[in-house]
N, C-alpha and C positions, 0 to 999 in steps of 0.2 A: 725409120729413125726413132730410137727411143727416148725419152720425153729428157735424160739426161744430157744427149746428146744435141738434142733442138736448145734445150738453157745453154748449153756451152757456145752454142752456134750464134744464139741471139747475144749472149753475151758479146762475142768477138764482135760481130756487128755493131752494136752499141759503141763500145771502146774504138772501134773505127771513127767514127761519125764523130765521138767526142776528138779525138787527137786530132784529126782534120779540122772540126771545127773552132778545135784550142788556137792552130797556129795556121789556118789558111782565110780568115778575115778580113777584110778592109779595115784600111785605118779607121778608130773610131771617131766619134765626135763626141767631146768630153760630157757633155749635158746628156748622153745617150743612158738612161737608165738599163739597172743593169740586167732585167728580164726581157727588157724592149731587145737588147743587145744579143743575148743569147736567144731569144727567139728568130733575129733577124739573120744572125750567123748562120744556125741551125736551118733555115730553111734555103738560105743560099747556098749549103753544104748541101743537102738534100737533092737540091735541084741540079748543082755542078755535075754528080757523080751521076744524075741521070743520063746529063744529056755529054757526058764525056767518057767514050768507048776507054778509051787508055786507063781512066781512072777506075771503071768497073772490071777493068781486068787485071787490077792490080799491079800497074805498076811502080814500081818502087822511086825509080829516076823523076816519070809525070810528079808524081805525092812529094816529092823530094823537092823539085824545082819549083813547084808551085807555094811551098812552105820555103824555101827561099826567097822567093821573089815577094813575099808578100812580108817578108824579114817582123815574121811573129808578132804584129799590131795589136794584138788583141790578148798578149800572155806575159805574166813575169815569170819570165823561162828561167833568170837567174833563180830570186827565191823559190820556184819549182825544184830544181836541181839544188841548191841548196839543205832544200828539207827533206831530199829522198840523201842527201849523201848523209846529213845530220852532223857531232859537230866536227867531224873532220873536215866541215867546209870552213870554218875559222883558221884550220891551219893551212889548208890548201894556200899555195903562191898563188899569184897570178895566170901564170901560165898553165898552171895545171887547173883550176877554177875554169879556165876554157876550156881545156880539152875534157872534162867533164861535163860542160856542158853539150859540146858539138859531138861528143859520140851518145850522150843521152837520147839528146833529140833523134841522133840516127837510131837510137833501138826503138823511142819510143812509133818513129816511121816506120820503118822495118817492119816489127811487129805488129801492127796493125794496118798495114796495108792491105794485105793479102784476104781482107775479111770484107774489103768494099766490094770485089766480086759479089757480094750476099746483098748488096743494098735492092732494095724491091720496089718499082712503082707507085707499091701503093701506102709505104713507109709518109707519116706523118710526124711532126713533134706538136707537146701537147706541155706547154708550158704551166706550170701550176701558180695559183696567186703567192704572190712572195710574203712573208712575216716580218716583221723590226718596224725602224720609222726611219722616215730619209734622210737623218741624221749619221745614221751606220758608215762606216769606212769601210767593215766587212759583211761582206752577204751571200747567203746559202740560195740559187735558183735552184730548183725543184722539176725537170722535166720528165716525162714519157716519149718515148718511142713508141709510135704504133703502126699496127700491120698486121700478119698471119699470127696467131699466137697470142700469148698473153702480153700486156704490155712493160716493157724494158727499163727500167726506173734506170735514168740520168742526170744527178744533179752537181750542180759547177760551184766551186767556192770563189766569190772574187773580192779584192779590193779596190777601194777608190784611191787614186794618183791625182798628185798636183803635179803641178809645174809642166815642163815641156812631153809633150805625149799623153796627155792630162785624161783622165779615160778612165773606164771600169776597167780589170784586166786581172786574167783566170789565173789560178796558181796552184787549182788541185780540181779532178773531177773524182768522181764515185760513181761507177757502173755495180750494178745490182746489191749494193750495198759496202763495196769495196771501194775506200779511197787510194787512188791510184800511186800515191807518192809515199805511203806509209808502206804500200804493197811492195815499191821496190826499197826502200829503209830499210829493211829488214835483210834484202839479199844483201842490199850493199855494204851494211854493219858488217854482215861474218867477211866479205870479203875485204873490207878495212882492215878487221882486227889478224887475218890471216898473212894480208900482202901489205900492207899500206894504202896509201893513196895512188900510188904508180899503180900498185897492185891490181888495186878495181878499175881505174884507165884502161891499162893493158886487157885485164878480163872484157869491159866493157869494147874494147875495141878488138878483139879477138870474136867475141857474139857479134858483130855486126858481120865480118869478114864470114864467117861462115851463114850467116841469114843473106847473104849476097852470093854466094857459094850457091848455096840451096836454091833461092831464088832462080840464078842462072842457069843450074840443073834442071830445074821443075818443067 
């Protein structure tokens, strides 16, 4: 394997481990700082995907249901989806604001499922001291992936929530330099400005139908 193809590999890896552990958490405790948080996720991810066959071998329904049932305690999924659609999320309805979001989530599964097969025994995370003051509402954690190879830069943007669900909670990651909601802002502008909003729906729910397709095939 050549050394572009090992970045590309450790990438998908990475970007696994992160969506996983965007939206498969226990609900937080609102006083949980928010490195203590991503370091405690990350290592319950880590350890989940060891010792659970289904999930090392990618599949799509286990990741699905798991990220169901645990109804995404740890993510502002809407303002996630919001700022990957940019601003045609102000004119989106209701109705369609949902279905944007639930086939997001499924591509964001989908896609990064298949890359937990790569997770490795001897995979660590290696959280970095955090910068600001405990004052922040918003804050940048800073982690490493480590294992075979050079180590995987993954860092989580989160804010601080009041009220009911009260809690740190993620709303963009960046794998090897790439934040992930900007990366898809971009597909989903052209296909806004092509189709509409049903537009990217339909597009977005047509990529999933075929990553289930494939899936099933493989």
């Amino acid at each position: 394997m050549n050394r572009r193809d090992w970045t590309f590999l450790n990438l998908r890896r990475a970007a696994a481990l992160a969506v996983v552990a965007v939206f498969a958490g226990p609900a937080l405790a609102a006083d949980e700082a928010p490195d203590v948080l991503i370091r405690r996720l990350s290592t319950e991810v880590l350890d989940t995907i060891k010792a659970d066959k289904a999930l090392q071998s990618g599949d799509v329904t286990k990741v699905i249901a798991l990220v169901d049932t645990k109804i995404m305690p740890n993510v502002n999924f809407q303002r996630m989806t919001a700022s990957a659609v940019g601003p045609g999320w102000r004119q989106a309805t209701p109705d369609q604001q949902k279905r944007l979001q639930d086939e997001f989530k499924t591509l964001l599964v989908r896609t990064y499922s298949g890359a937990l097969t790569q997770v490795t025994s001897e995979q660590t995370i290696l959280v970095k001291p955090m910068r600001g003051s405990g004052d922040d509402a918003e804050v940048t954690v800073r982690t490493e992936v480590k294992g075979r190879g050079d180590p995987i830069q993954l860092d989580y943007r989160l804010e601080k929530t009041t009220g009911q669900g009260a809690g740190w909670k993620i709303y963009n990651l960046n794998v090897l330099g790439v934040w992930l909601v900007e990366q898809y802002r971009s597909q989903f502008a052209q296909e806004i400005n092509a189709k509409g909003l049903d537009g990217l729906i339909t597009s977005l729910a047509e990529r999933n139908k075929a990553n289930a397709s494939a899936k099933r095939g493989g």
